[in-house]
C-alpha positions as CSV (number, residue, x, y, z in Angstrom):
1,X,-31.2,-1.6,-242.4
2,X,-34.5,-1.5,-241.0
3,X,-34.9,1.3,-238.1
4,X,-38.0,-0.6,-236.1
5,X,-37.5,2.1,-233.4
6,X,-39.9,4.3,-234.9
7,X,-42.9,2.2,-234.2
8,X,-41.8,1.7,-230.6
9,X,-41.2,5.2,-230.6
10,X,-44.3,6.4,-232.1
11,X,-46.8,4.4,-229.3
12,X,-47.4,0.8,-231.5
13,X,-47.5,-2.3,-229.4
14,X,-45.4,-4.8,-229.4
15,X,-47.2,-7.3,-231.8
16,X,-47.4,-4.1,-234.1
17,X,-43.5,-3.7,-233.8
18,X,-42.7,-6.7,-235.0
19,X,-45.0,-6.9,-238.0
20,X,-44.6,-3.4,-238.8
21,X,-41.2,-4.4,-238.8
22,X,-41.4,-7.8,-240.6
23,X,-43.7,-6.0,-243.5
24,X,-40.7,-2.9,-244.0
25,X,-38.0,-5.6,-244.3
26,X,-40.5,-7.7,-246.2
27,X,-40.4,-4.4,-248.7
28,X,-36.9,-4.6,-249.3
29,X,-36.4,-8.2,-250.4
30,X,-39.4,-7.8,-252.8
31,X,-37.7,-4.7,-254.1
32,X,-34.5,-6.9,-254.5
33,X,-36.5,-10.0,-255.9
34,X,-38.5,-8.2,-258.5
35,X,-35.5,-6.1,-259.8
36,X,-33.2,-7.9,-262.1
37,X,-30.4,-5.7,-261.5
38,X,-30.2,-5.5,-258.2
39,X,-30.7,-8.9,-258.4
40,X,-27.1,-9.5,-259.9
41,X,-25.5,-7.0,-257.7
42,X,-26.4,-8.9,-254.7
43,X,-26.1,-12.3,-256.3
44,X,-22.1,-11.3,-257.3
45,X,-21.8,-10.2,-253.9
46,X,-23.3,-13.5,-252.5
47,X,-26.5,-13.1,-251.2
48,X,-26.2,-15.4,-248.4
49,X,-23.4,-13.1,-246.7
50,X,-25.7,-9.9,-246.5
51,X,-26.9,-9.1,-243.6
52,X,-30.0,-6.7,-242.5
53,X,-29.5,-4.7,-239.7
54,X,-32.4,-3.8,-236.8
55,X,-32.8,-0.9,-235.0
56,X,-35.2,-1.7,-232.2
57,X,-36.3,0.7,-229.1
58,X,-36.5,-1.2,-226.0
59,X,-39.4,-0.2,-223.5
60,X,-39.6,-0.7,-219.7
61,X,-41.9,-4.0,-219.9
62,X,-38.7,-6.3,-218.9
63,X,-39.5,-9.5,-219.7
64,X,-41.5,-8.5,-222.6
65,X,-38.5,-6.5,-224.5
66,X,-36.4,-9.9,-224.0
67,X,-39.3,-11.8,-226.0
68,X,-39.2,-9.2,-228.6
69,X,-36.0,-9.8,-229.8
70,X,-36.1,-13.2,-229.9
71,X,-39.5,-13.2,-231.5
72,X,-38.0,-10.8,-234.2
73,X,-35.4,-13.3,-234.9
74,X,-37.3,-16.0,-235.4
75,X,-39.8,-14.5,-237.9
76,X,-36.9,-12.8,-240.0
77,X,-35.4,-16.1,-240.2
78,X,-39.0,-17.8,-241.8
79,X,-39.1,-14.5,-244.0
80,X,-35.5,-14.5,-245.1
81,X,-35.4,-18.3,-245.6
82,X,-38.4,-17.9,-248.2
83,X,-35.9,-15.5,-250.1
84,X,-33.2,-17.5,-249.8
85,X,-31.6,-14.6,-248.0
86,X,-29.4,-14.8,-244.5
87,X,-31.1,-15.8,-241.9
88,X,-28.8,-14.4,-239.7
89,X,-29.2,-10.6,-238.8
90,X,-27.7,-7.5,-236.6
91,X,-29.9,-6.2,-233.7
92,X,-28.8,-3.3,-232.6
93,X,-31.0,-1.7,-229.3
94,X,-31.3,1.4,-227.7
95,X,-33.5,2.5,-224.9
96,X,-37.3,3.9,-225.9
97,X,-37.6,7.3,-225.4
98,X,-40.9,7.2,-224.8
99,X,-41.2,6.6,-220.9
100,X,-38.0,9.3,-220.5
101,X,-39.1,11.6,-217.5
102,X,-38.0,15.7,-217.6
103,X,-38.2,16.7,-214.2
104,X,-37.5,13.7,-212.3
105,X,-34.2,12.9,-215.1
106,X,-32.4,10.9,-212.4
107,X,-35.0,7.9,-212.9
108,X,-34.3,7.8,-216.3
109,X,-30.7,6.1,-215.0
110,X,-32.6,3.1,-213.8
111,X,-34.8,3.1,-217.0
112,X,-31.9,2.9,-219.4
113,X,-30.1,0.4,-217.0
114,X,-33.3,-2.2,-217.1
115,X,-34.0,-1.4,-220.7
116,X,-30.2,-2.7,-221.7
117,X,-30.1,-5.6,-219.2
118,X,-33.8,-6.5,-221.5
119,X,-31.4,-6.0,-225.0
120,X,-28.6,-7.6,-223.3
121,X,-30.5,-10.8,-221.9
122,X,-33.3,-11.0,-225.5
123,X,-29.7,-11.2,-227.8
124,X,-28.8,-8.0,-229.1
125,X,-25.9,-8.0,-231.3
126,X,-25.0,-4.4,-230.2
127,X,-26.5,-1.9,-227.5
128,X,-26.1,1.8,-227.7
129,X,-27.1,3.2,-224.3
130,X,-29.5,7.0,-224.1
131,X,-27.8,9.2,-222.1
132,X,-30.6,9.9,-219.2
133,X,-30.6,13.7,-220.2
134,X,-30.8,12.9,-224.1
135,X,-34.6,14.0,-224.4
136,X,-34.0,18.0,-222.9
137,X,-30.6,18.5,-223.5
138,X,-27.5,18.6,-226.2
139,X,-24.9,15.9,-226.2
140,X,-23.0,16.5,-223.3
141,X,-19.9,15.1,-221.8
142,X,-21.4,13.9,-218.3
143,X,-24.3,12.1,-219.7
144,X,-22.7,10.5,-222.1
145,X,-20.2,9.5,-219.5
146,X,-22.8,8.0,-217.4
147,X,-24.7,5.8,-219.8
148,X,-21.2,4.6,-220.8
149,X,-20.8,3.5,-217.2
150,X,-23.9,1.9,-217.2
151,X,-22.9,-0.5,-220.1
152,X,-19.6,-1.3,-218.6
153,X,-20.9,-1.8,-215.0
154,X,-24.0,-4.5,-216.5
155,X,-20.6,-5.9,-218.4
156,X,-17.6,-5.9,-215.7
157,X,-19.9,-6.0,-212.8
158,X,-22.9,-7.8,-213.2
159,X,-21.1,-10.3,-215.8
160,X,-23.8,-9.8,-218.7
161,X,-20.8,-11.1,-221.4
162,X,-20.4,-14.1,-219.7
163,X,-23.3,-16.4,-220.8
164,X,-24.7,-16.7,-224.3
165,X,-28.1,-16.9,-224.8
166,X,-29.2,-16.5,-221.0
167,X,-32.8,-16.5,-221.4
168,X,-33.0,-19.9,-223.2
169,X,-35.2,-22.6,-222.2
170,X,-36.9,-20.3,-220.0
171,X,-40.2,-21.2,-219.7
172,X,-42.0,-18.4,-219.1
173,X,-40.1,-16.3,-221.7
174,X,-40.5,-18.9,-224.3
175,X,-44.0,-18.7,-223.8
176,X,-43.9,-15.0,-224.4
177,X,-41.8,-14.7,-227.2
178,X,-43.7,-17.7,-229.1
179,X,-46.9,-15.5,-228.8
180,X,-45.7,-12.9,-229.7
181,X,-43.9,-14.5,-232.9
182,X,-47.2,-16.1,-233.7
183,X,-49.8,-12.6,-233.3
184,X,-47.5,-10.6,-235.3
185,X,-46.9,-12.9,-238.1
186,X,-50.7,-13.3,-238.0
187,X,-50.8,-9.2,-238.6
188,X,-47.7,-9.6,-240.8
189,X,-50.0,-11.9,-243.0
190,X,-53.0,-9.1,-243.2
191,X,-50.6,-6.1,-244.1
192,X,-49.6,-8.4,-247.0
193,X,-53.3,-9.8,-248.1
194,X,-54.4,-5.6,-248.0
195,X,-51.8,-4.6,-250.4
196,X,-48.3,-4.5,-248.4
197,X,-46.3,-2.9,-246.3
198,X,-46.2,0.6,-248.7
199,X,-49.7,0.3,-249.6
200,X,-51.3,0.6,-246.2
201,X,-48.2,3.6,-245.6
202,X,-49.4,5.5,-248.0
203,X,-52.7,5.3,-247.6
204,X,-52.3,6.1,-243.5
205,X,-53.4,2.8,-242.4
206,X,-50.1,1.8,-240.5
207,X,-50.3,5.5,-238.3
208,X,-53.8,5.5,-237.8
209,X,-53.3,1.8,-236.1
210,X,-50.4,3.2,-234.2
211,X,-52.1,6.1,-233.0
């Protein structure tokens, strides 16, 4: 499980998601690789049916959130192939809390609701909805009530479990998400030639970017 939320959540752009991303995952399956036992473990449990799991933020920039996910696909399918490991993986999304407004909380409603319809439409294999008071206040039957609804209405209502893969073949998202793909495999490439992922951690590199 990689949890890519806390770039998104921490102020990195999208290219820097995605290859922050790629490079922690990137981590793991070197860890696996170079480690002889681990190595067996996973090879008697057959390597090819493991599957990583993504946590990923979702921001307000619509048609920029559905490239993400696709683009994020893509590159962990090049990087898993070069392992031999599934290609296939879990994307789970949940709204950023970044753009998440205190005084005017009501807004956050239409936030959330654009931010799932982005997870929903860019292939998310599961969406977990922020309650619109999540930021200033405990866990709370109404809100989580609310961002339930807001799931079920994009579902039953506005027939978002209908079509697979909605956004495909569209031009202008294609465009997008093959950009993307392409700039942060580019920085994915110079986190590796500078000493990896947990070099550049350690050292500050990644936060100082992000900052």
């Amino acid at each position: 499980s990689v949890d890519a939320s806390l770039y998104q959540n921490s102020g990195a752009n999208m290219v820097q998601q995605l290859a922050y991303t790629l490079a922690h995952a990137n981590e793991y399956l070197n860890h696996i690789n170079n480690s002889p036992s681990l190595r067996v473990i996973f090879e008697e449990n057959s390597i090819e049916k493991l599957k990583v799991m993504f946590n990923v933020a979702i921001g307000s920039n619509y048609f920029f959130e559905i490239a993400k996910l696709r683009a994020l696909r893509m590159l962990w399918q090049t990087l898993a192939s070069e392992y031999g490991f599934n290609q296939n993986c879990h994307i789970i999304a949940t709204p950023t809390k970044r753009n998440k407004t205190l005084y005017d909380y009501n807004t956050n409603i239409l936030r959330t609701t654009t931010e799932c319809m982005s997870a929903i439409l860019g292939g998310s294999n599961t969406v977990c909805n922020l309650a619109h008071d999540a930021i200033f206040r405990k866990a709370n039957t109404f809100g989580t009530r609310i961002a339930r609804n807001q799931l079920l209405i994009l579902k039953h209502e506005s027939y978002f479990n209908t079509i697979n893969n909605p956004a495909d073949g569209t031009y202008y998202i294609e465009v997008i998400t093959t950009q993307l793909a392409e700039k942060a495999l580019e920085l994915f490439k110079d986190i590796e030639a500078n000493g990896g992922f947990l070099k550049q951690l350690k050292e500050g590199t990644i936060q100082r970017k992000i900052k």
